[in-house]
mmCIF file of the N, C-alpha and C atoms, coordinates in Angstrom:
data_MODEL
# 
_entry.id   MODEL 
# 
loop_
_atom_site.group_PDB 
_atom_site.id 
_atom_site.type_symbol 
_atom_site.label_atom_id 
_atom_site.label_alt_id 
_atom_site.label_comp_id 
_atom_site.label_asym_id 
_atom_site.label_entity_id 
_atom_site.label_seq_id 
_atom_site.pdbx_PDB_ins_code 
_atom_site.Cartn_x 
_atom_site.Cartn_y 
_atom_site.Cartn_z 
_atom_site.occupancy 
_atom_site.B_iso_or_equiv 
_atom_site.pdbx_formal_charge 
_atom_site.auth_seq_id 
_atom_site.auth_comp_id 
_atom_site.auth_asym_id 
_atom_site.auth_atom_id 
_atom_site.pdbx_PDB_model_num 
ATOM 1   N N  . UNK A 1 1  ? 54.771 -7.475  38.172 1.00 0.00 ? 1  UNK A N  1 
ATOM 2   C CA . UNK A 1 1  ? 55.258 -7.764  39.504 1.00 0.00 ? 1  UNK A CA 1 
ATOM 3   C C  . UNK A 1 1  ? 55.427 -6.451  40.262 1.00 0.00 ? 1  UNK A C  1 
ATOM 4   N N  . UNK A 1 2  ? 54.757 -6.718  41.315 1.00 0.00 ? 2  UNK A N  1 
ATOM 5   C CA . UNK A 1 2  ? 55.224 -5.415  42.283 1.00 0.00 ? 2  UNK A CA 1 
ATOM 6   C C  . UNK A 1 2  ? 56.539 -5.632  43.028 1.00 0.00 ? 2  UNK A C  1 
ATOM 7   N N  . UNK A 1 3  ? 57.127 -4.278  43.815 1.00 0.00 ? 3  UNK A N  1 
ATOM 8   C CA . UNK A 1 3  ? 58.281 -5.006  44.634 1.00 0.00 ? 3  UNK A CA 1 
ATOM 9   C C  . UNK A 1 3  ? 58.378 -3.350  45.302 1.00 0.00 ? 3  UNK A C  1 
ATOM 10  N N  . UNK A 1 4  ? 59.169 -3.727  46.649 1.00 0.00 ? 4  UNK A N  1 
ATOM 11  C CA . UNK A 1 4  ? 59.534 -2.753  48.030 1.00 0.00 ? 4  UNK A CA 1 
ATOM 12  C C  . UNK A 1 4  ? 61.031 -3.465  48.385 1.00 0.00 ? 4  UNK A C  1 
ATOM 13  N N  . UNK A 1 5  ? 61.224 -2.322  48.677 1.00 0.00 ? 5  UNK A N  1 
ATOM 14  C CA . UNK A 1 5  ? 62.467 -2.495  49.711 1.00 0.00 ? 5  UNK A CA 1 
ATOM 15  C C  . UNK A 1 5  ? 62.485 -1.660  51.020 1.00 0.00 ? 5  UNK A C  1 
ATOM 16  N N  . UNK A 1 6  ? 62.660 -2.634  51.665 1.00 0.00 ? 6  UNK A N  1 
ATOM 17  C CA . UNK A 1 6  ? 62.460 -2.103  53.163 1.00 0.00 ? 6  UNK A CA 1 
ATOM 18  C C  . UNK A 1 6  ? 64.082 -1.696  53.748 1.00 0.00 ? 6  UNK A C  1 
ATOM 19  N N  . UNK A 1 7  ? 64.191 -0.873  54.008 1.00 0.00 ? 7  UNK A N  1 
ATOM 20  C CA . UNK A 1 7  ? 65.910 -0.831  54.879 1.00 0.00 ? 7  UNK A CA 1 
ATOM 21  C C  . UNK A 1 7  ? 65.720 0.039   55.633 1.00 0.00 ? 7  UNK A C  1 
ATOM 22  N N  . UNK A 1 8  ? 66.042 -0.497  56.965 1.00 0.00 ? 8  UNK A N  1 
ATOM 23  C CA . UNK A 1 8  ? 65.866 -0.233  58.645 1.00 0.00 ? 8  UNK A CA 1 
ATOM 24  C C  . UNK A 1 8  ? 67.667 -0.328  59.141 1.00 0.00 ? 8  UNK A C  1 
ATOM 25  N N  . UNK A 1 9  ? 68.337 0.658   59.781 1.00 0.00 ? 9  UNK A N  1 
ATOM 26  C CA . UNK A 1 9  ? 69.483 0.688   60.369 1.00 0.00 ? 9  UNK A CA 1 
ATOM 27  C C  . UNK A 1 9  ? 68.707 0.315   61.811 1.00 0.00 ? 9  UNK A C  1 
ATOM 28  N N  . UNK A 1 10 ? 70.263 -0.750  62.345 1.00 0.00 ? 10 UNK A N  1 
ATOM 29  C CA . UNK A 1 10 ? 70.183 -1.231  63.878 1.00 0.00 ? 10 UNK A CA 1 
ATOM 30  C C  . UNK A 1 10 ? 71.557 -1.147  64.623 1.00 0.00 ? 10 UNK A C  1 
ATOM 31  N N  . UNK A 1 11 ? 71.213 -1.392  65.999 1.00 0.00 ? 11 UNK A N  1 
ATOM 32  C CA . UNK A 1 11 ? 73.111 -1.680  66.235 1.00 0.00 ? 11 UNK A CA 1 
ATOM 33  C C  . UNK A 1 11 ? 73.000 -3.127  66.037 1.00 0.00 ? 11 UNK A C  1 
ATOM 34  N N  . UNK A 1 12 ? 72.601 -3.689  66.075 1.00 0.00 ? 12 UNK A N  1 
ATOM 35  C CA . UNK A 1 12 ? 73.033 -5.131  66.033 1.00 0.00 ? 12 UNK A CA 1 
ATOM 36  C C  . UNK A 1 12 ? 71.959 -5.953  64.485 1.00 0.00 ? 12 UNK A C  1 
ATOM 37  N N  . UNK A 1 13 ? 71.910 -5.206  63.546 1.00 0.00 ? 13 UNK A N  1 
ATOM 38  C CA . UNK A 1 13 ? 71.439 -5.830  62.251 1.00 0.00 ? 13 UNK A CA 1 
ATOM 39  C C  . UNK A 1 13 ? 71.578 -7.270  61.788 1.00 0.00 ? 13 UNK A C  1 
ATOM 40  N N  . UNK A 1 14 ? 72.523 -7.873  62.640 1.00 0.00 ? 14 UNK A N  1 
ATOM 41  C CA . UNK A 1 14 ? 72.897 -9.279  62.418 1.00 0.00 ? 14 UNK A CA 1 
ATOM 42  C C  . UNK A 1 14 ? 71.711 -10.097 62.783 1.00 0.00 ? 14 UNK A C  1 
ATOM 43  N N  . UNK A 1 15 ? 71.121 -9.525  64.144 1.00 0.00 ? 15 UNK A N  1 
ATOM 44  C CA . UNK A 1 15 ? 70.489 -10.575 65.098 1.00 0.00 ? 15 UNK A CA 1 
ATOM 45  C C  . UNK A 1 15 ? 69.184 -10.116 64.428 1.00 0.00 ? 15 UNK A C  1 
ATOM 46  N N  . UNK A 1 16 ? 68.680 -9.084  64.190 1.00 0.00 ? 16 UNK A N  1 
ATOM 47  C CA . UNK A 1 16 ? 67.370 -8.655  63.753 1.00 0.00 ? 16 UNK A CA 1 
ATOM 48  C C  . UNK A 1 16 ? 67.003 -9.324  62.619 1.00 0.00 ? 16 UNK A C  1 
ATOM 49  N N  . UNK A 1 17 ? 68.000 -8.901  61.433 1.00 0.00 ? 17 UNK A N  1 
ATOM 50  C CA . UNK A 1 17 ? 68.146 -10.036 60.075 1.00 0.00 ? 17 UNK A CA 1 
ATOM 51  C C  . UNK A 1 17 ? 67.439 -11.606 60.578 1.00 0.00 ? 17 UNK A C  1 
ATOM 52  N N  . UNK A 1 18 ? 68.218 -12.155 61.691 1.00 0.00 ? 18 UNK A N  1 
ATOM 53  C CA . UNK A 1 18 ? 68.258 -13.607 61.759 1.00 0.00 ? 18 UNK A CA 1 
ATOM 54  C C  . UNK A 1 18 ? 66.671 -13.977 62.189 1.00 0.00 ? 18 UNK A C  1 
ATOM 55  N N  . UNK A 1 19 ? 66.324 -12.527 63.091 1.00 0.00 ? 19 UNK A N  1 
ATOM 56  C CA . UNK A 1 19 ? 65.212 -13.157 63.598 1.00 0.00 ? 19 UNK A CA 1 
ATOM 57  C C  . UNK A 1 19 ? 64.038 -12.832 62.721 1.00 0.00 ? 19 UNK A C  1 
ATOM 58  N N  . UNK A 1 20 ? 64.289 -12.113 61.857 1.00 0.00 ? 20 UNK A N  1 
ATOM 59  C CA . UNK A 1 20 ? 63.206 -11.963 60.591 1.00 0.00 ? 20 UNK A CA 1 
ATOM 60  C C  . UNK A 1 20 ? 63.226 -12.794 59.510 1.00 0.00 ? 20 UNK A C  1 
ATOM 61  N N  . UNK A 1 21 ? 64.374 -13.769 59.127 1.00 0.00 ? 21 UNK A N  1 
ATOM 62  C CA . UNK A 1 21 ? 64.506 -14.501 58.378 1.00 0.00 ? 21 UNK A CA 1 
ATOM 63  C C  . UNK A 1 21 ? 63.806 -15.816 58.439 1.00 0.00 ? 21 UNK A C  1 
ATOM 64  N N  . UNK A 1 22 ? 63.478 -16.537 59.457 1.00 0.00 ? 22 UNK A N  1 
ATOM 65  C CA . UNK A 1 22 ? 62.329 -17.600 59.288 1.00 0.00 ? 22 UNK A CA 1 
ATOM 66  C C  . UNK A 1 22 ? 60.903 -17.189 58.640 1.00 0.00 ? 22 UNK A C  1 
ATOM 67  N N  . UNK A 1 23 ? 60.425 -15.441 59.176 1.00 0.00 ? 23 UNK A N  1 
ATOM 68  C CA . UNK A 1 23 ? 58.962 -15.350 58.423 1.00 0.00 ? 23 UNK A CA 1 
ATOM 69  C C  . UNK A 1 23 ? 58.961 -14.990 56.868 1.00 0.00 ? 23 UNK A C  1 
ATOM 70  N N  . UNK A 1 24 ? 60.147 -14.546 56.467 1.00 0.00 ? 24 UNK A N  1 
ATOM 71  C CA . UNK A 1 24 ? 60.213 -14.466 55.267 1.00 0.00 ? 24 UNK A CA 1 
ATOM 72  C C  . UNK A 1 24 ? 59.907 -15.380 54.105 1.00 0.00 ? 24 UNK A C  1 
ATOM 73  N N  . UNK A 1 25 ? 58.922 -15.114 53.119 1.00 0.00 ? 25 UNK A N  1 
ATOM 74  C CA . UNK A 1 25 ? 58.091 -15.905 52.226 1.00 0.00 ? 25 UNK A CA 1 
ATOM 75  C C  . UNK A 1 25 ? 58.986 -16.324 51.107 1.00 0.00 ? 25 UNK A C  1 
ATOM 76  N N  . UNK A 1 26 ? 58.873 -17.090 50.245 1.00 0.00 ? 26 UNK A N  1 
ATOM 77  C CA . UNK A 1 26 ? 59.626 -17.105 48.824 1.00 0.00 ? 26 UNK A CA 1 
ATOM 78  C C  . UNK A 1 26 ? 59.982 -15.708 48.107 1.00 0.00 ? 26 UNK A C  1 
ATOM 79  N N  . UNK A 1 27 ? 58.590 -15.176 48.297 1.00 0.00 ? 27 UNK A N  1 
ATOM 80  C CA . UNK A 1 27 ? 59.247 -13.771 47.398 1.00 0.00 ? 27 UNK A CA 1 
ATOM 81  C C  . UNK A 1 27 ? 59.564 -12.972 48.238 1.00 0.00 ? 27 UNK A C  1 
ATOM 82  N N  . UNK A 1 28 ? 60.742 -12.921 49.743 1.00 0.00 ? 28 UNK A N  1 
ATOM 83  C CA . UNK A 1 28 ? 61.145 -11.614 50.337 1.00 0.00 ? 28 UNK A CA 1 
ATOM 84  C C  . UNK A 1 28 ? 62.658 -12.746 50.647 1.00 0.00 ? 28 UNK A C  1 
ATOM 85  N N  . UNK A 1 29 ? 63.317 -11.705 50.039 1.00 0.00 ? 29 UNK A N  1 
ATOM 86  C CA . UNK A 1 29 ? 65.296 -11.752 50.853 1.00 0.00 ? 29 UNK A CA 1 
ATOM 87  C C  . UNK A 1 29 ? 65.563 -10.906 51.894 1.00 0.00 ? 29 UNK A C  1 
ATOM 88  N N  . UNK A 1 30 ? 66.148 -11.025 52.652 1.00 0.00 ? 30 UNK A N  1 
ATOM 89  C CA . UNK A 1 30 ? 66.977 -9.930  53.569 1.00 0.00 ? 30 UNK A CA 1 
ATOM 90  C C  . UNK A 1 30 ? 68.062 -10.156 53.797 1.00 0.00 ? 30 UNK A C  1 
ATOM 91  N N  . UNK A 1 31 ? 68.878 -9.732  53.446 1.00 0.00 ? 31 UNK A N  1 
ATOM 92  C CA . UNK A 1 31 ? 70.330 -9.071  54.058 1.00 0.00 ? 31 UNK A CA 1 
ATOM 93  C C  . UNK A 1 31 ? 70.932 -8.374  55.241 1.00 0.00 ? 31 UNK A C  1 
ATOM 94  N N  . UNK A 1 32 ? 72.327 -7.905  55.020 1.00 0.00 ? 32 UNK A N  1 
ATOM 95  C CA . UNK A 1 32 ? 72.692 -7.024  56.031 1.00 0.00 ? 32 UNK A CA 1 
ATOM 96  C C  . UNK A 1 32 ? 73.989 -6.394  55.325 1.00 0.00 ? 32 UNK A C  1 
ATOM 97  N N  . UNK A 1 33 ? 73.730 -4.880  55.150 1.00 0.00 ? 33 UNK A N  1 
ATOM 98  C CA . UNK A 1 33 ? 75.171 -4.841  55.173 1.00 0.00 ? 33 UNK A CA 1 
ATOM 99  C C  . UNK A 1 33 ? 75.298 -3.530  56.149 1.00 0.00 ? 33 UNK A C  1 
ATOM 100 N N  . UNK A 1 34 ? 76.527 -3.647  56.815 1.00 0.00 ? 34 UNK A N  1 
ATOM 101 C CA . UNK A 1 34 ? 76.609 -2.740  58.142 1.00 0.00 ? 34 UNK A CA 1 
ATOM 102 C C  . UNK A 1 34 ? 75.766 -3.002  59.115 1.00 0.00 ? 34 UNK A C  1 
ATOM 103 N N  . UNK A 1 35 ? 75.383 -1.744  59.206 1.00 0.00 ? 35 UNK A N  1 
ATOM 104 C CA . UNK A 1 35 ? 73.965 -1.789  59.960 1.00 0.00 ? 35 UNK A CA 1 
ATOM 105 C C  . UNK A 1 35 ? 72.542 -1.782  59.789 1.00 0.00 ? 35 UNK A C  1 
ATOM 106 N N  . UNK A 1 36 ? 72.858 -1.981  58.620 1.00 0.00 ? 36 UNK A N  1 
ATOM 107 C CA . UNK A 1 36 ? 71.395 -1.701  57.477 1.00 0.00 ? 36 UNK A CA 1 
ATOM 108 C C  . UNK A 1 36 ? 70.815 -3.218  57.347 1.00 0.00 ? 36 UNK A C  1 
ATOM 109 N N  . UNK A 1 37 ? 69.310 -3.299  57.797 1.00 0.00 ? 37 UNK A N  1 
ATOM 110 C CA . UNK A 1 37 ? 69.225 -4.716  57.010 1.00 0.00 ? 37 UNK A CA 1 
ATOM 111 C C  . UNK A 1 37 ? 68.005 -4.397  55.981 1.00 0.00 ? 37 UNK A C  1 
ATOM 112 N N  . UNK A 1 38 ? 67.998 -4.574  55.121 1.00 0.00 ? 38 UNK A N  1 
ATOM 113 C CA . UNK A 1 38 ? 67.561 -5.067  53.855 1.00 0.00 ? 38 UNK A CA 1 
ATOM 114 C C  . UNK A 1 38 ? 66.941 -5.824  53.136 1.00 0.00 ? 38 UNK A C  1 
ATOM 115 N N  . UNK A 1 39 ? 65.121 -5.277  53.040 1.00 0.00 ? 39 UNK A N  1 
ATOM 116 C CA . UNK A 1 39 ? 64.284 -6.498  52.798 1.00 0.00 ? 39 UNK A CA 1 
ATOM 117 C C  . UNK A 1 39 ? 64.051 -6.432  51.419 1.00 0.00 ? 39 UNK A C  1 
ATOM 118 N N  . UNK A 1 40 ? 64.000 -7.323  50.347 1.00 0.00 ? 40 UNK A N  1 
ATOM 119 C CA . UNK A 1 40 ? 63.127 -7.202  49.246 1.00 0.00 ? 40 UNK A CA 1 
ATOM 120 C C  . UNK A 1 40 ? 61.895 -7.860  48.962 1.00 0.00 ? 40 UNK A C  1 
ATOM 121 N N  . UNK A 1 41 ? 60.497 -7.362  48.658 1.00 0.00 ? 41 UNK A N  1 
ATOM 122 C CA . UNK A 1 41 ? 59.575 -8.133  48.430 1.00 0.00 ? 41 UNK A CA 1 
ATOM 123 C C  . UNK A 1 41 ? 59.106 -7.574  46.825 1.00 0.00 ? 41 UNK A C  1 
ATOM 124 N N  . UNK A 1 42 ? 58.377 -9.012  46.747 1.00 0.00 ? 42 UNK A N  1 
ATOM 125 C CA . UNK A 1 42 ? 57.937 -9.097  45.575 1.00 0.00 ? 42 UNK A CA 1 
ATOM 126 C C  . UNK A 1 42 ? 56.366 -9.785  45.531 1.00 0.00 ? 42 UNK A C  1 
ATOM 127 N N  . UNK A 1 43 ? 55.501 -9.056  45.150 1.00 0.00 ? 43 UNK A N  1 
ATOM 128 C CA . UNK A 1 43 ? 54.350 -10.013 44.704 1.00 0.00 ? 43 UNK A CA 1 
ATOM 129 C C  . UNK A 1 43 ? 52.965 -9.352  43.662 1.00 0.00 ? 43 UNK A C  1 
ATOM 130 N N  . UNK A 1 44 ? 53.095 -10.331 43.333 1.00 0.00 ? 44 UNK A N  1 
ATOM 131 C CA . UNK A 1 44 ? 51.813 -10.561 41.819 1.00 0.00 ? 44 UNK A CA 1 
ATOM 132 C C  . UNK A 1 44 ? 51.297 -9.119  41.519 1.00 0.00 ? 44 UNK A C  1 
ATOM 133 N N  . UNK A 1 45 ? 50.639 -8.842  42.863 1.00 0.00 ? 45 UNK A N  1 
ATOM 134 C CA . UNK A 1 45 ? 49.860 -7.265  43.085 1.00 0.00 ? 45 UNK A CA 1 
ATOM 135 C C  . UNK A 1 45 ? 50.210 -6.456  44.173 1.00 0.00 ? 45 UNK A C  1 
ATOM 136 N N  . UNK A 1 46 ? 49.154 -5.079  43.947 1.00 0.00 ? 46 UNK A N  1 
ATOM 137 C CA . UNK A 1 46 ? 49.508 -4.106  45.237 1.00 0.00 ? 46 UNK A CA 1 
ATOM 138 C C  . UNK A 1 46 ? 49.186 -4.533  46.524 1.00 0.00 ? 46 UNK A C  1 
ATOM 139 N N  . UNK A 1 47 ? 47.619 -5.099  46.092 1.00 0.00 ? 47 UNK A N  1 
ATOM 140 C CA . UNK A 1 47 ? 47.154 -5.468  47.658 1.00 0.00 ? 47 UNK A CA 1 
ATOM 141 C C  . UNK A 1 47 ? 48.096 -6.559  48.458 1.00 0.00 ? 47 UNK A C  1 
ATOM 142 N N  . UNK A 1 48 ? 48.918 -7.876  47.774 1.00 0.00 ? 48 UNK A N  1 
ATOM 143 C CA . UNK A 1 48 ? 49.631 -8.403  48.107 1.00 0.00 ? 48 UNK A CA 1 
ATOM 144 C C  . UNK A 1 48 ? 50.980 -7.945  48.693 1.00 0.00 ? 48 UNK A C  1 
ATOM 145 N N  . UNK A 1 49 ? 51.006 -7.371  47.821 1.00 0.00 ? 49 UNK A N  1 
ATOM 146 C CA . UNK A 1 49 ? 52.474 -6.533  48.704 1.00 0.00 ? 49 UNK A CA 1 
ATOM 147 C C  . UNK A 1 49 ? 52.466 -6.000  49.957 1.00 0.00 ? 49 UNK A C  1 
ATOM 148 N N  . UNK A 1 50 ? 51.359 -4.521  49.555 1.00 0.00 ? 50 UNK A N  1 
ATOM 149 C CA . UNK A 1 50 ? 50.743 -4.097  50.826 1.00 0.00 ? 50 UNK A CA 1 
ATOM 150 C C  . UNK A 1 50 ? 50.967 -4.897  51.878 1.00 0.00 ? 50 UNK A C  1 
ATOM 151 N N  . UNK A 1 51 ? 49.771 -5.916  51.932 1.00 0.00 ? 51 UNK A N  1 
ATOM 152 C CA . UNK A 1 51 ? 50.175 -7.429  52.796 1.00 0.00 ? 51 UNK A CA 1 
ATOM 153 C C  . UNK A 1 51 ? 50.960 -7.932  53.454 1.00 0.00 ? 51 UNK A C  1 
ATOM 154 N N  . UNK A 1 52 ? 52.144 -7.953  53.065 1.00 0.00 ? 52 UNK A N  1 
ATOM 155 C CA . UNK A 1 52 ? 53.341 -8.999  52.844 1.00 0.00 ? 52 UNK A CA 1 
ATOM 156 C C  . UNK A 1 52 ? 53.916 -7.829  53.583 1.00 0.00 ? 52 UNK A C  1 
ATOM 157 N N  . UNK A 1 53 ? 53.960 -6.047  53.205 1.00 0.00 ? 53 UNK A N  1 
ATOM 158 C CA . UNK A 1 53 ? 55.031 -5.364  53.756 1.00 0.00 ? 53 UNK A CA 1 
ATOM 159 C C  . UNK A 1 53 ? 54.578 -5.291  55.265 1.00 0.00 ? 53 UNK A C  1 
ATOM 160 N N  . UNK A 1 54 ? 53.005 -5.132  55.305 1.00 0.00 ? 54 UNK A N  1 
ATOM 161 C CA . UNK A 1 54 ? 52.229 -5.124  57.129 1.00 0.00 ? 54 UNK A CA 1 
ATOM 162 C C  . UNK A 1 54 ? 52.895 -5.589  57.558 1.00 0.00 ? 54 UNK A C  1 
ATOM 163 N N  . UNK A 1 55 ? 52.550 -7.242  57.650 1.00 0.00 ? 55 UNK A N  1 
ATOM 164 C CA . UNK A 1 55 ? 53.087 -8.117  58.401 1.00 0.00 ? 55 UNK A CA 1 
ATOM 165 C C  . UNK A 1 55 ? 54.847 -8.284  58.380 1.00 0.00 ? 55 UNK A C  1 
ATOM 166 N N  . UNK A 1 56 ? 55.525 -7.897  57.259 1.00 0.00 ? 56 UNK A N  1 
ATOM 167 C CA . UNK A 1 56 ? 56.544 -7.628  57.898 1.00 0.00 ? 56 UNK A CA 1 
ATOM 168 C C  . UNK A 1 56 ? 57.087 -6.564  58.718 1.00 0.00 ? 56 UNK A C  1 
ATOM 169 N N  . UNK A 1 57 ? 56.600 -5.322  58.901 1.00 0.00 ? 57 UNK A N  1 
ATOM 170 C CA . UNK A 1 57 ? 57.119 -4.398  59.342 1.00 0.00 ? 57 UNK A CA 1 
ATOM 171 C C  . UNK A 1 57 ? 56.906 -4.677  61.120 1.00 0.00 ? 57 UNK A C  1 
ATOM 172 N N  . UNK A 1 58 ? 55.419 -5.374  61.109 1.00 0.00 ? 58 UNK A N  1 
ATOM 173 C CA . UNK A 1 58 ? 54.682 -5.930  62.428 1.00 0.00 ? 58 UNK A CA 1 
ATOM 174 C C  . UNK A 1 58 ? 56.305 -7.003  63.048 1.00 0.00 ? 58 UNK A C  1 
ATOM 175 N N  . UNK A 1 59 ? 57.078 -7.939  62.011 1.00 0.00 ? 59 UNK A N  1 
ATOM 176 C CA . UNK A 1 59 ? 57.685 -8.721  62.913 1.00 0.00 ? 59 UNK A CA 1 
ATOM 177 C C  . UNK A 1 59 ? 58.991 -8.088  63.002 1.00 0.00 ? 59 UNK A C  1 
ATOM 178 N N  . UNK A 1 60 ? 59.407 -6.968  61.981 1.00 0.00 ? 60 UNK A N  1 
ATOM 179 C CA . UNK A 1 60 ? 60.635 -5.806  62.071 1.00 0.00 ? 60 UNK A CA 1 
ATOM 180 C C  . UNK A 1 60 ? 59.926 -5.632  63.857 1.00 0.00 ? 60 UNK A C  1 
ATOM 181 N N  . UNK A 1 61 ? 59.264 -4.785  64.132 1.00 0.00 ? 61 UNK A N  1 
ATOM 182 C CA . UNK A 1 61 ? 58.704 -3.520  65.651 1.00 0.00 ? 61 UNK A CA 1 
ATOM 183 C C  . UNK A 1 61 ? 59.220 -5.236  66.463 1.00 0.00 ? 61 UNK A C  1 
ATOM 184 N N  . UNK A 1 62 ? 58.912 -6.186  66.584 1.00 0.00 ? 62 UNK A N  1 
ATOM 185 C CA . UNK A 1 62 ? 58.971 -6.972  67.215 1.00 0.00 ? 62 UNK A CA 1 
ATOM 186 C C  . UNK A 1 62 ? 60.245 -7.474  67.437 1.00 0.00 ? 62 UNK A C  1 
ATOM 187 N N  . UNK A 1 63 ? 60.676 -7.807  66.647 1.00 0.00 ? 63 UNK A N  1 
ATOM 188 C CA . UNK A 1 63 ? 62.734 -8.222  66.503 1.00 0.00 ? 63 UNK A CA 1 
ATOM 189 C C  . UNK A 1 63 ? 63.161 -6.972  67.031 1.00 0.00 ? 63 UNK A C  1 
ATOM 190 N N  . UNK A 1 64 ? 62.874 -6.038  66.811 1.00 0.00 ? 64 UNK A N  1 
ATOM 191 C CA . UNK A 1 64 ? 63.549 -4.712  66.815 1.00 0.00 ? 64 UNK A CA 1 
ATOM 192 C C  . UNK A 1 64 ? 63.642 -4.177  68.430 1.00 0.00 ? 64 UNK A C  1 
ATOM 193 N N  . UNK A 1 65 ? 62.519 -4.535  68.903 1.00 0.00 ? 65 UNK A N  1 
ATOM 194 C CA . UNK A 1 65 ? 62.305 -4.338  70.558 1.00 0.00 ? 65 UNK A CA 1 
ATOM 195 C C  . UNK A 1 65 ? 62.580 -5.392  71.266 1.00 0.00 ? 65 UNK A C  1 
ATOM 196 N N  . UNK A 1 66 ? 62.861 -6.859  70.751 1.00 0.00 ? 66 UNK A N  1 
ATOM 197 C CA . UNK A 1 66 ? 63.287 -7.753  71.695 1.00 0.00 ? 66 UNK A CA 1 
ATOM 198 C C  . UNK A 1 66 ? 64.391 -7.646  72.082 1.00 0.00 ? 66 UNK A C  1 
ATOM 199 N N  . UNK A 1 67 ? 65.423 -7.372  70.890 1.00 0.00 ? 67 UNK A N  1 
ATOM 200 C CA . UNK A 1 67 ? 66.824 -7.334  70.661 1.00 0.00 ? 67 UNK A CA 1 
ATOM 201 C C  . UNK A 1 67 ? 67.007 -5.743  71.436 1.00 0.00 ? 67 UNK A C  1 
ATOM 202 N N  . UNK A 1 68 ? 66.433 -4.778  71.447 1.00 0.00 ? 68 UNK A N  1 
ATOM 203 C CA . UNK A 1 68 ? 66.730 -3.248  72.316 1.00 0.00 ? 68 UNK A CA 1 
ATOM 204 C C  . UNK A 1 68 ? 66.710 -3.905  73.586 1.00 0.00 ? 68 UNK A C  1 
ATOM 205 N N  . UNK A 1 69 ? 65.013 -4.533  73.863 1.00 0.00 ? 69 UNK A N  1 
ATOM 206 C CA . UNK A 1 69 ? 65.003 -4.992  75.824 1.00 0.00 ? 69 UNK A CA 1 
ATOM 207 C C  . UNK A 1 69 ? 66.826 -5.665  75.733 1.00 0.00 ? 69 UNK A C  1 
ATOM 208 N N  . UNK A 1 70 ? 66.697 -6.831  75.241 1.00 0.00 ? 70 UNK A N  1 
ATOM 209 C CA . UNK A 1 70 ? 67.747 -7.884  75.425 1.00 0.00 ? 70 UNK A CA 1 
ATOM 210 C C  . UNK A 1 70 ? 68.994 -6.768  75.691 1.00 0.00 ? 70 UNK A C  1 
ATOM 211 N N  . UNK A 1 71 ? 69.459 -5.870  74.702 1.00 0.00 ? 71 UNK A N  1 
ATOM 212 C CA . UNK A 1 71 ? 70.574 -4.889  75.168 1.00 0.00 ? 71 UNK A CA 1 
ATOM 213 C C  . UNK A 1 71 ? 70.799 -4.338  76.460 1.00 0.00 ? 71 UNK A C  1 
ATOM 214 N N  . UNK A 1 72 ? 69.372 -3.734  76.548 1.00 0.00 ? 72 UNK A N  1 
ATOM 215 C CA . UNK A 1 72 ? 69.385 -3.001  77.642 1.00 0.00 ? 72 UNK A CA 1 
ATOM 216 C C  . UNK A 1 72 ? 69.279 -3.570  79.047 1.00 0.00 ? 72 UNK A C  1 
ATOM 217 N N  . UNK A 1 73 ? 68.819 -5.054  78.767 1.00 0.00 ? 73 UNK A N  1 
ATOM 218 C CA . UNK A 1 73 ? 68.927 -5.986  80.371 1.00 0.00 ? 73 UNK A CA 1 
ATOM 219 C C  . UNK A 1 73 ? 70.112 -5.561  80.925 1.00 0.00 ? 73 UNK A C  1 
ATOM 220 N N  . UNK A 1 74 ? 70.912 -6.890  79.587 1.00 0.00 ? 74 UNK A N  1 
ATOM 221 C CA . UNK A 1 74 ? 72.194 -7.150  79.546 1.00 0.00 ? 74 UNK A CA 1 
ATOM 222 C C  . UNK A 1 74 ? 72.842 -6.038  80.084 1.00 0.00 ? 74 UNK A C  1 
ATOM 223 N N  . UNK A 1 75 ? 73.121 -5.059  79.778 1.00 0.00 ? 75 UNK A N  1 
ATOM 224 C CA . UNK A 1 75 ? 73.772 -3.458  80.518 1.00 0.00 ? 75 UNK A CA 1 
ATOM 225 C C  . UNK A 1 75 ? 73.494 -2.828  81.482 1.00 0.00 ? 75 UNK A C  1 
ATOM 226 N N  . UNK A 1 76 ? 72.495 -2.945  81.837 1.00 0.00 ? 76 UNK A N  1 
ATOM 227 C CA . UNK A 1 76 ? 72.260 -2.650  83.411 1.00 0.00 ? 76 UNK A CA 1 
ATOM 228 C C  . UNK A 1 76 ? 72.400 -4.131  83.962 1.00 0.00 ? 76 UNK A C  1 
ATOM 229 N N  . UNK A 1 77 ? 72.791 -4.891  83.873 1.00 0.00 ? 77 UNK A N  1 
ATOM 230 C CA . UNK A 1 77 ? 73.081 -6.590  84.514 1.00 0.00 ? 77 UNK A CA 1 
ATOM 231 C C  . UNK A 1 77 ? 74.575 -6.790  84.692 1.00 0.00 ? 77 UNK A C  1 
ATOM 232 N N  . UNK A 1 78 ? 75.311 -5.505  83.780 1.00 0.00 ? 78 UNK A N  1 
ATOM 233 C CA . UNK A 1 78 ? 76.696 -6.191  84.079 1.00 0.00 ? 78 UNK A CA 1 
ATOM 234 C C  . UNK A 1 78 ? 77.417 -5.241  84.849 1.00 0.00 ? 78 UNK A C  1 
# 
């Protein structure tokens, strides 16, 4: 079995967690503690992993910049 751990600090790790948690496969958990969120993957082989870490890191850049815009509306809005 292969396996990665991904851990990315955020200010708001709660919401990023949440929004990465639907693409997550059988073999990946994520957490949070603090500000840290916390992926584990696991699979059969390298090339799979490889795989599995792309496309997650692709929907990390994505959670990661919705939730920054969303901050930064919000603060210049209030």
């Amino acid at each position: 079995m292969k396996r990665a751990c991904v851990e990315t600090t955020h200010a708001d790790a709660e919401t990023i967690a949440a929004a990465l948690r639907p693409d997550n496969t059988p073999s990946m958990s994520t957490r949070v503690d603090g500000d840290v969120v916390r992926t584990r993957i696991e699979r059969e082989t390298a090339g799979g992993l490889q795989s599995t870490v792309d496309d997650y890191v692709v929907n990390l850049t994505v959670a990661a910049t919705v939730a920054r815009t969303t901050r930064e509306h919000r603060h210049n809005h209030e």
